[in-house]
ZAMI-926630 format. One record per residue: residue in three letters; x, y, z of N, C-alpha, C in turn. Coordinates in steps of 0.05 Angstrom, whole numbers, plus 5000, padded with zeros to 4 digits. Layout:
<rs>
ALAXYZXYZXYZ
...
</rs>
This chain:
<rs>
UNK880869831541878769711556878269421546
UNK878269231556877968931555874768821545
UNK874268671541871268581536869768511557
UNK866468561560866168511578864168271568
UNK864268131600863667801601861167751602
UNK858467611600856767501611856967371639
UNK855167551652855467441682852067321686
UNK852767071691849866961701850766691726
UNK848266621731849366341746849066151726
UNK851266031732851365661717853465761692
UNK853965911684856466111668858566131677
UNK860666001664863066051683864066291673
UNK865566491699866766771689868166751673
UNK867566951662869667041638870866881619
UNK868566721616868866571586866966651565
UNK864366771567863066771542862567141550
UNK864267201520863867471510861267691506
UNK860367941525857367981504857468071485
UNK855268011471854668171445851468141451
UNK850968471433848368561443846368371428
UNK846468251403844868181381845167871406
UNK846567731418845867451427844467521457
UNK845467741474842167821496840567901487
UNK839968051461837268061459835767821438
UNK836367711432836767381429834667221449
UNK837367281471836367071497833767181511
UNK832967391511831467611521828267511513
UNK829067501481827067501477825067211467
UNK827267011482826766691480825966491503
UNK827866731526827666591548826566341563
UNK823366471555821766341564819466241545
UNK820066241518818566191509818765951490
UNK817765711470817965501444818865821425
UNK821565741420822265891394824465821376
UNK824765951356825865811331828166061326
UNK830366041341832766171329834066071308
UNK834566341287835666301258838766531254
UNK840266411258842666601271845066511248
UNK845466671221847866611202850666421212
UNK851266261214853666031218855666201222
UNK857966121262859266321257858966531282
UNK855666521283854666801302854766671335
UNK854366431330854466391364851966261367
UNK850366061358847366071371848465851388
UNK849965711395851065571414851065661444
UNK851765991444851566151454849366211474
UNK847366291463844566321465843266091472
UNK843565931475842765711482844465651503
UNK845965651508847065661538846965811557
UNK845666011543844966251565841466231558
UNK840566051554838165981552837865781573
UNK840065571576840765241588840565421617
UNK842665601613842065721655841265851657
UNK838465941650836266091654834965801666
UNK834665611655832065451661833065241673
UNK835365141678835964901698835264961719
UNK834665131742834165141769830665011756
UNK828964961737826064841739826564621720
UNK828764451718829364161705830864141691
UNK830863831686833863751665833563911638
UNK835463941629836063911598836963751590
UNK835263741560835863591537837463751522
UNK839863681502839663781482841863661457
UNK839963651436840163411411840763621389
UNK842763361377844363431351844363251338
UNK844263311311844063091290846362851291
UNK848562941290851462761297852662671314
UNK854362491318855662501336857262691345
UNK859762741317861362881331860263171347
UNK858263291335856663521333855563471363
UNK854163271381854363231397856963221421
UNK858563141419860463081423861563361431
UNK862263561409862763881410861164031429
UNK858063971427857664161446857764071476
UNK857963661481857863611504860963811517
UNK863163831504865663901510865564231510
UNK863764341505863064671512861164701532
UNK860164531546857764501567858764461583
UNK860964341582863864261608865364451606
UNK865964661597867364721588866665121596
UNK864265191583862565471606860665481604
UNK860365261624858265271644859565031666
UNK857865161689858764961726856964811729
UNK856464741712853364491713855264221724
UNK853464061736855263861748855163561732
UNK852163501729851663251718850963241686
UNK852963261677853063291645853263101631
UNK852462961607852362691602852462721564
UNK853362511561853962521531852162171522
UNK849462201511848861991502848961931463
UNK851161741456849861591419849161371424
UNK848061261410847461051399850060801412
UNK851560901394853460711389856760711422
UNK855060951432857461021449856960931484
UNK853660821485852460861507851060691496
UNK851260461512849460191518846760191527
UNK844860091519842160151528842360031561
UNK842759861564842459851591844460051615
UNK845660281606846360401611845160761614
UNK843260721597841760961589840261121614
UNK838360881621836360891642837561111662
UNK839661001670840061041698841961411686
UNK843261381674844161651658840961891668
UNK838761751650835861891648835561971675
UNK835761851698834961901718836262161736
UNK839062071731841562261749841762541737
UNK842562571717843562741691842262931704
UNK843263181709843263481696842363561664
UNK844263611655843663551625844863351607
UNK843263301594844263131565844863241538
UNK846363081527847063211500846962861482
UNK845562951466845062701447843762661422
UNK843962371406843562411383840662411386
UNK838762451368835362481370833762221365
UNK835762061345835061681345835661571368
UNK837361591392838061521410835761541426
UNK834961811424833261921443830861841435
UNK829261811408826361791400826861431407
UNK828461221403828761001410827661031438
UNK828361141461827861231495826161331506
UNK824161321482822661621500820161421516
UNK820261201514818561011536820760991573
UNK823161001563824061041584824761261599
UNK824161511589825061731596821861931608
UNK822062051635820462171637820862511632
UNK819562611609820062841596818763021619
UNK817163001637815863181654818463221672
UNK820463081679822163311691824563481675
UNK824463411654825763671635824063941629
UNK825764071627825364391634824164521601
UNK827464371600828764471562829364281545
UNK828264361524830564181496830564281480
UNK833664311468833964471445834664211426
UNK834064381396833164151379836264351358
UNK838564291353840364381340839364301317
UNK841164531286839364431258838064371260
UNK834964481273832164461281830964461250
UNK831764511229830964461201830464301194
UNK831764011202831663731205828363661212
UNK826463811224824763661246822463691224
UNK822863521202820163451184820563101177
UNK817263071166817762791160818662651177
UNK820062411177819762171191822862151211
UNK823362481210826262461224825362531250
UNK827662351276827462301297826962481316
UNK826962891306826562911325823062961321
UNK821562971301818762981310817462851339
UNK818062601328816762491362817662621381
UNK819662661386821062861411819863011416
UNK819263181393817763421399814263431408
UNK814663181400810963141401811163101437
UNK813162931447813362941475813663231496
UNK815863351475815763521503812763661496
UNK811663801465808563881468807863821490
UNK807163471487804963361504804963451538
UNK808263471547809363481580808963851580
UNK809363971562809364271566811964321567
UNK814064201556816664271565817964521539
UNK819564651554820064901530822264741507
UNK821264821481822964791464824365051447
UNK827565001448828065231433830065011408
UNK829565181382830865051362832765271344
UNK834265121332837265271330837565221304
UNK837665401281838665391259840665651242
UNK840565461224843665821201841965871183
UNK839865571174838765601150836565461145
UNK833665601152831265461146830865271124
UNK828665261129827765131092826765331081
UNK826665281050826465521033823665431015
UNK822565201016820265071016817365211049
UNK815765331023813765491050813365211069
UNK812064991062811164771069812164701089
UNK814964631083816164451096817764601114
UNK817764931118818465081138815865091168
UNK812965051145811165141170811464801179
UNK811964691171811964361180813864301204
UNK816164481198817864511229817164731249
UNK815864931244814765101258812064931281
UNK810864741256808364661271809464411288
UNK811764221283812663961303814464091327
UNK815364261323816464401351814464641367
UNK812064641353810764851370810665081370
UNK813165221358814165451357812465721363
UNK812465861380811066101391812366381380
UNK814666341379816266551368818966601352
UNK819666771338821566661321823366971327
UNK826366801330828167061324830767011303
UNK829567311274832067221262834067451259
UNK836867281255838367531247839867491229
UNK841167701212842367691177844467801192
UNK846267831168849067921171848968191167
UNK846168371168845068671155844868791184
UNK843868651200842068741223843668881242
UNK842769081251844369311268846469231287
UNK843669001301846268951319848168671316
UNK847568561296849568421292852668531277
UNK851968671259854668811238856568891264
UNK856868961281858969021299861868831295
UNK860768571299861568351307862768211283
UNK861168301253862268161234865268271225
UNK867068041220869468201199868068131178
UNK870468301150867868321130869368101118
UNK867168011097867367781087866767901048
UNK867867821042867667871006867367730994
UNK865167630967864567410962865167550920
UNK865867330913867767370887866267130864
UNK864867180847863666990825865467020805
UNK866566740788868266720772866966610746
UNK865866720733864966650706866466500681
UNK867166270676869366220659867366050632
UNK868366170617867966060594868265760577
UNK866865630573866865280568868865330548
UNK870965170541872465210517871865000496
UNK872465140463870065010447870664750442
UNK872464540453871664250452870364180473
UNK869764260495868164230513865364150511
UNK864964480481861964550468861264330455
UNK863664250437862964040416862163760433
UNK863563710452863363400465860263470474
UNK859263750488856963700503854563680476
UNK855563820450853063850432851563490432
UNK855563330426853363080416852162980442
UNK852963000462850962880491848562940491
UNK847963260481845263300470844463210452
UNK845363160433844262890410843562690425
UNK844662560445845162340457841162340477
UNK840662600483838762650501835762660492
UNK836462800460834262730443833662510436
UNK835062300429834262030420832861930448
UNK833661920466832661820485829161820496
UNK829462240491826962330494824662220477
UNK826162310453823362140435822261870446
UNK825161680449823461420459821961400485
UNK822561620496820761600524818361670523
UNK818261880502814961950488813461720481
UNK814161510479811761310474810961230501
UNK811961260521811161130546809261390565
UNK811761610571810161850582811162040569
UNK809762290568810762580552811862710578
UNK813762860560815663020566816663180549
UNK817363440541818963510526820863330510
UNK822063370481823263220458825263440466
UNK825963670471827663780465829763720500
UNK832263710496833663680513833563940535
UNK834264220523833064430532831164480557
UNK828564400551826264320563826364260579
UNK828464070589827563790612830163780632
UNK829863740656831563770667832063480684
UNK834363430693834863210714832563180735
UNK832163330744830363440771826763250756
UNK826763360730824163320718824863010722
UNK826562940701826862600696826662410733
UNK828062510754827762360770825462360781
UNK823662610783820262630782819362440774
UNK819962310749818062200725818261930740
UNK821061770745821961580746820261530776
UNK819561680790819061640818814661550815
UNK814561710799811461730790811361470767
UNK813061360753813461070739813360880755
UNK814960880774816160720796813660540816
UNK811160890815809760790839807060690819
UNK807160760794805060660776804960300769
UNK807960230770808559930765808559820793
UNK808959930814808059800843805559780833
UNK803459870824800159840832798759650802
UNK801859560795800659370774801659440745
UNK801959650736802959760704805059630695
UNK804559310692807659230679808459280655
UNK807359390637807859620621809459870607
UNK809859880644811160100645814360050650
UNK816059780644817959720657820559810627
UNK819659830611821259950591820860290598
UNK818660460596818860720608821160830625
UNK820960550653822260650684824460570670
UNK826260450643828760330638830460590619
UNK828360680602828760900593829361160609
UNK827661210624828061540637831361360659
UNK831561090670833961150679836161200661
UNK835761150640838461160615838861450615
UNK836161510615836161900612837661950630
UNK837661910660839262050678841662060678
UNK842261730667844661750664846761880652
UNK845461890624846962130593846362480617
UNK844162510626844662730641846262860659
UNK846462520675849062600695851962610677
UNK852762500659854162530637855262740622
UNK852762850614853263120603853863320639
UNK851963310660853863590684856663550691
UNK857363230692860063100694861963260678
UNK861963340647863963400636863563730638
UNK861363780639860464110634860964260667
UNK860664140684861564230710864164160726
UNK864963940713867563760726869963720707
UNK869263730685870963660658871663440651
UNK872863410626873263190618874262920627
UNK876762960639877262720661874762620673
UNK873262780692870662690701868662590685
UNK868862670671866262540645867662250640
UNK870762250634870762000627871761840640
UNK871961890676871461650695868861570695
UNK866261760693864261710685863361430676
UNK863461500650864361330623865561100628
UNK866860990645868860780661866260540673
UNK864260840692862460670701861160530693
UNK859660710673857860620646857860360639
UNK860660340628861860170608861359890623
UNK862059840659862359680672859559600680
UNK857359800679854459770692853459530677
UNK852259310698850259210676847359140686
UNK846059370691843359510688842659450659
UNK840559370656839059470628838859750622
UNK838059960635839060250630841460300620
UNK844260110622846760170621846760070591
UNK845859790595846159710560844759820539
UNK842559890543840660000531842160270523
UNK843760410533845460660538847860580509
UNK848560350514851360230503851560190479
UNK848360120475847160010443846960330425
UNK846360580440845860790420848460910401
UNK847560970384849760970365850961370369
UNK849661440380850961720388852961680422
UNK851961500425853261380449855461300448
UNK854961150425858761110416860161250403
UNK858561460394859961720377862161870403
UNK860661940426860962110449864061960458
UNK862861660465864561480480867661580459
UNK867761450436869961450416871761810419
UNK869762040422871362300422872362330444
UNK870762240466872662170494874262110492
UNK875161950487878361780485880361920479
UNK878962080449882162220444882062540446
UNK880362590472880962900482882762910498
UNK883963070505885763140523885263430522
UNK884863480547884063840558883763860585
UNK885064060599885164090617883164260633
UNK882464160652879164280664880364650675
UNK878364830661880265130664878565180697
UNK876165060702876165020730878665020752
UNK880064810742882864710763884964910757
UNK885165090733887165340725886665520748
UNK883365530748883365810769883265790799
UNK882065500799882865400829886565400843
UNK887565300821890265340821891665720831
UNK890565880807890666130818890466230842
UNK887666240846886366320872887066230893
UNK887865990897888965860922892566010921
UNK892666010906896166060908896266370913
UNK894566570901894266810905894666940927
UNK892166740943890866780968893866710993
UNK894966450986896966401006898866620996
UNK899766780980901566940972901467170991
UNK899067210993897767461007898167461038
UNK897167211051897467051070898066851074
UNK900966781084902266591087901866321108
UNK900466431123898866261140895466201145
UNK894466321119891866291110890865921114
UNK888565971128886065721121884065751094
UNK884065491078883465521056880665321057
UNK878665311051876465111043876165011022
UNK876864861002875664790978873064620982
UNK870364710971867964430965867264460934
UNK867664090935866564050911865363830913
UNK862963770896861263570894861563320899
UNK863363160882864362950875866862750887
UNK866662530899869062480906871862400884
UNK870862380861872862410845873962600832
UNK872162850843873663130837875863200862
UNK874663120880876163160912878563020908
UNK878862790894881162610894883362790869
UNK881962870839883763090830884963290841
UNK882763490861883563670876885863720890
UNK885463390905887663380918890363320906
UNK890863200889892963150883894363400864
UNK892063500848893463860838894464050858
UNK892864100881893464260899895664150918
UNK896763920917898363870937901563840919
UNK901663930891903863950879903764310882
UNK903064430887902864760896904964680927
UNK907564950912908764950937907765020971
UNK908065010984906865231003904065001024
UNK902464911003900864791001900364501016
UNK899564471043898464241053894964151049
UNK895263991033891163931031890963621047
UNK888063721049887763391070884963401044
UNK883863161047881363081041879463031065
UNK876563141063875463101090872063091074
UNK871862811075869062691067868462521085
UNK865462441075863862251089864161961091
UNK863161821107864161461115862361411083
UNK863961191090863460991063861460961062
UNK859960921030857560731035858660611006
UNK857160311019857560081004859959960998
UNK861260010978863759870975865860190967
UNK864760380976867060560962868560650989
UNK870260930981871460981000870861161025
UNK871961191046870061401061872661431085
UNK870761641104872261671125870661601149
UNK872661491174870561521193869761681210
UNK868861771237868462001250871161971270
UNK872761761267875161871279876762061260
UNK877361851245878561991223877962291216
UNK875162341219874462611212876162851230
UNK875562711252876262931273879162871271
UNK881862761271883762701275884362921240
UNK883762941227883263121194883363441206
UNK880563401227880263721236881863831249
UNK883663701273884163711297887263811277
UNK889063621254890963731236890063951231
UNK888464101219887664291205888664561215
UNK886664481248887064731274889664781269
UNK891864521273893464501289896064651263
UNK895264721254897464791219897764521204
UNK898164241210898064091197897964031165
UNK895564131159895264141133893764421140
UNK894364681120893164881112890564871088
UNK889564681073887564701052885864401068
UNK883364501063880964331068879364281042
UNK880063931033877963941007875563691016
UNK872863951018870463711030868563661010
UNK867563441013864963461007862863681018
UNK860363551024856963611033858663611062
UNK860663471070860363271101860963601119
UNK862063781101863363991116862364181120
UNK860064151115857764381110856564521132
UNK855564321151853864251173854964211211
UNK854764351219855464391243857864261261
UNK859264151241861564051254863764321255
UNK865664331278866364521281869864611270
UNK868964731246871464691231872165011236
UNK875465021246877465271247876065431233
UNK876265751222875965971213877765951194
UNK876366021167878766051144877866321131
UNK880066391119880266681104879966571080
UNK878766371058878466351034876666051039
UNK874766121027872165931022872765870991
UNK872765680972872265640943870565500936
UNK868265510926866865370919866865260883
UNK867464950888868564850851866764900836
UNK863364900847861764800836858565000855
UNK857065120843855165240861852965040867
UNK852065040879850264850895847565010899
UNK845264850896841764930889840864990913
UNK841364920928839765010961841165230970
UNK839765320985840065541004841465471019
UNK840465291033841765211064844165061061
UNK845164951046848264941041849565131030
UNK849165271018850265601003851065741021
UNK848765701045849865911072851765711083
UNK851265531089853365371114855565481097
UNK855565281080858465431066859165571074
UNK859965781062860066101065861066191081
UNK859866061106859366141138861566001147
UNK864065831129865765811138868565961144
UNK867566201137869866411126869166611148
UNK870766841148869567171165868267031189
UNK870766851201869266801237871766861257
UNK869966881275872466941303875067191295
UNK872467431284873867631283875167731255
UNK876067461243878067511219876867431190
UNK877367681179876667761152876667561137
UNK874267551107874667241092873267381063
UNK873967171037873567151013872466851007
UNK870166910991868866640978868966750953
UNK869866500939869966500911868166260904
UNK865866300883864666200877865266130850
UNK866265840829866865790803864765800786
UNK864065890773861765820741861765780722
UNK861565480707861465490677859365620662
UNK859865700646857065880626857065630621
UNK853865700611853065400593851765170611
UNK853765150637853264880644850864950671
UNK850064660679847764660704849364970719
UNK852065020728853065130746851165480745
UNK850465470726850065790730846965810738
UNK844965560731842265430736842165430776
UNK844265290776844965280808844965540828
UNK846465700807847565910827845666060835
UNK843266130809841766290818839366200831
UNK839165930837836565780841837365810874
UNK839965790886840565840909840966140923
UNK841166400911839866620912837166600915
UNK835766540888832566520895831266390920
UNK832366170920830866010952832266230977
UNK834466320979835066510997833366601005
UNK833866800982831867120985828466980994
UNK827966790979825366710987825166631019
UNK825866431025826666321061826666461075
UNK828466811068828466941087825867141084
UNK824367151066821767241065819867111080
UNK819066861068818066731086817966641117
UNK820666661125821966561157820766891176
UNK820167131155819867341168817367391165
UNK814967361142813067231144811167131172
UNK812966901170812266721191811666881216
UNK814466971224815467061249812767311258
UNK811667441229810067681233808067521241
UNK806967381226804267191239803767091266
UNK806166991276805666871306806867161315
UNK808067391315806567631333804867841335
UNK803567781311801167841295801268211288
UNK804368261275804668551267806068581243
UNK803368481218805168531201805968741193
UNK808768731174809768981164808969051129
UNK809369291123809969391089812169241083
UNK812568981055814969011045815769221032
UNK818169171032819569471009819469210979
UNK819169330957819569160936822069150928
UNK823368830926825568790924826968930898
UNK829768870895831169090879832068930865
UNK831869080834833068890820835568820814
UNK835668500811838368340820840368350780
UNK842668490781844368440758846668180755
UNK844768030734846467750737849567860728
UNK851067570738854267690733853567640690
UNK856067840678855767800648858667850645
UNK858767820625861667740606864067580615
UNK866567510609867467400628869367430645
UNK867967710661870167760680868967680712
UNK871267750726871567690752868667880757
UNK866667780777864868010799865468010824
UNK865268270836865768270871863868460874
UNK862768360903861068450915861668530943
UNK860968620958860068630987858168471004
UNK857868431022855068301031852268481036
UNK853068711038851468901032849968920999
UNK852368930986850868890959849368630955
UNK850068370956849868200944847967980966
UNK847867990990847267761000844767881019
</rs>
């Protein structure tokens, strides 16, 4: 027996598949301001198009995406199922303002960026739009473009539905998007939920615990020497912890920001303080450089340093543990056991599957540039690099380039993807059977995108997550669990409040960190 189709008007036949978890979705949105939260992967693209022809016979649609290309993707699935006639693709940069107007007037629906559109909204009459969906609706805090939007359709009464994988994990700044879109109702779904598991292949997620090896230990002890001297001197200006221990990056850029705005209002005073805590960041970013990335990285680092000339940099240059650090750099040689197991795991994985899609993310573009060049001496092995446009004088890609990267990828071209952040977020990258992550990352909402690049369109997937003991990496891992588990408390929270039934929690269970240094595997049942 074959699958059966979604039949509606404005749907073209027998293109979009059902599944019960995206009608009762649409069911329960239809008609109302709501905030779908649907794991990356599931389709809320979906749902929203079967939201789009529910409500075009009572006005245009809007509907905005942070990107271009991301725009661009869904204008080419809007053409693509659905029989809508006057479909329109507005950016910035792609659509001339004196071209806009008359677009505003004709259009069926639109698909566009939200600066394009908050630039317009004197030209645009929002009272004949029906709908707007606000994609990565997570975005809609603070001074990003789609608030005003939203404050318009409020004002016209027009329905808003917003589309995300991954709230905020901040109570604040979740009710802050709940309250600029209006939101009346919320529907979420996990990769747990009855009626979604049908649909999932399973996905297995694998933490790799590796052990710092002991010149690693020794180079990071004196950086901590390096962090104490510093601290003390910052104690004459503002307190903070002396002990390196104590104080974190996160703290120091706090300090520097609360320095910053103390010498705007006159504290010239304070201009040795704000010179010091930047030195601090620097020895900090220093020490995660070699303890998360390894030595090579630490001492391109160190390249920078050397070249900076900030007063933070010299001030850095003059410490005499500074030059202790600098001088053992030079004559280490050690190979990052990070890139041993990346090496493994990727080769494993193609062993297994010979036509496997692979993801590598890692932080850094000068890890991406090692990456690439280790992984592309692996037989078997095609890697592309796929980062973000330049800023300033470095290197970058552009949004052609990106897509002409992706479009190889689909196409077998290159089999390994090594991204930055850029790959995270709703651009629409192939299905791969092995996710690796170099480096764990603090947020939630990139932890999931991630992730969410694996176990799609049917076919089974593995994420491997890397961890140095010791280093920020294992600080990371679990700080992105915690905001999880929290977000999705809160996102359900919420949801109970605006339908005013709350439930008993069950008290959560307790979580066993990974220990010693072996491989952990989980399930998503167990673990996520």
């Amino acid at each position: 027996m074959g699958p059966e189709f979604i039949e509606m008007d404005y749907i073209r036949p027998h293109t979009i598949v059902k599944r019960a978890y995206q009608l009762n979705i649409f069911n329960a949105v239809k008609d109302r301001n709501a905030l779908v939260v649907v794991p990356t992967g599931l389709g809320k693209t979906v749902i929203a198009f079967m939201v789009i022809a529910h409500r075009i016979p009572h006005g245009k649609v809007l509907f905005l995406a942070p990107t271009k290309p991301l725009c661009e993707q869904h204008h080419a699935s809007l053409l693509k199922l659905t029989t809508l006639d006057d479909v329109f693709l507005i950016t910035g940069e792609k659509t001339k303002k004196g071209e806009r107007g008359e677009i505003y007037r004709r259009a069926q629906a639109i698909v566009a960026t939200p600066q394009t559109i908050a630039n317009d909204l004197n030209e645009i009459d929002m009272g004949e739009f029906s709908l707007v969906i606000f994609d990565e609706a997570h975005r809609a805090v603070g001074n990003y473009a789609y608030v005003p939007i939203a404050e318009e359709c409020v004002l016209h009464g027009v329905q808003i539905l917003g589309l995300t994988a991954s709230p905020r994990s901040d109570a604040a700044r979740l009710k802050e998007v709940i309250t600029h879109l209006g939101i009346e109702a919320i529907e979420v779904r996990t990769e747990d939920d009855p009626d979604v598991k049908p649909y999932l292949p399973p996905r297995i997620i694998r933490w790799k615990m590796i052990d710092m090896p002991p010149e690693m230990k020794a180079m990071a002890a004196r950086i901590e020497a390096l962090k104490a001297d510093f601290l003390i001197e910052l104690n004459k200006y503002y307190k903070l912890p002396t002990s390196p221990k104590r104080v974190t990056k996160k703290m120091l850029i706090d300090a520097q920001k609360k320095l910053q705005q103390r010498l705007a209002k006159g504290g010239k005073s304070l201009y040795g303080a704000v010179s010091v805590v930047s030195t601090l960041i620097k020895v900090y970013h220093l020490s995660d450089m070699l303890t998360s990335q390894g030595v090579e990285a630490a001492k391109t680092y160190l390249k920078k340093i050397e070249k900076d000339t900030s007063k933070a940099a010299k001030r850095l240059r003059k410490n005499a543990h500074y030059q202790e650090v600098k001088r053992a750099l030079a004559y280490v040689e050690l190979s990052n056991p990070k890139l041993t197991f990346t090496r493994e795991i990727v080769g494993r994985h193609f062993a297994k599957k010979r036509d496997a899609r692979v993801m590598v993310f890692a932080e850094y573009r000068d890890t991406i540039d090692v990456l690439f060049n280790e992984l592309n001496r692996m037989p078997g092995v095609r890697a592309a690099k796929f980062i973000g446009q330049a800023k300033g004088s470095g290197d970058g890609m552009s949004q052609d380039e990106q897509k002409k990267v992706i479009q190889a990828f689909r196409d077998g071209a290159y089999n390994v993807l090594i991204s930055t952040s850029i790959g995270e977020e709703g651009i629409d990258i192939p299905a791969t059977s092995l996710v690796l992550f170099y480096e764990p990352v603090p947020s939630a909402i990139r932890h999931i995108q991630r992730r969410g690049r694996t176990a799609r369109g049917g076919l089974p997937g593995e994420v491997y997550i890397l961890i140095m003991r010791g280093s920020r990496d294992e600080a990371y891992y679990w700080s992105s669990r915690r905001k999880e588990r929290k977000m999705l408390s809160q996102i359900q929270r919420l949801k109970e409040m605006l339908e005013g039934t709350p439930r008993r929690r069950e008290k959560p269970k307790r979580e066993i960190p990974p220990s010693g240094g072996s491989e952990g595997q989980a399930t998503l049942d167990a673990w996520w």
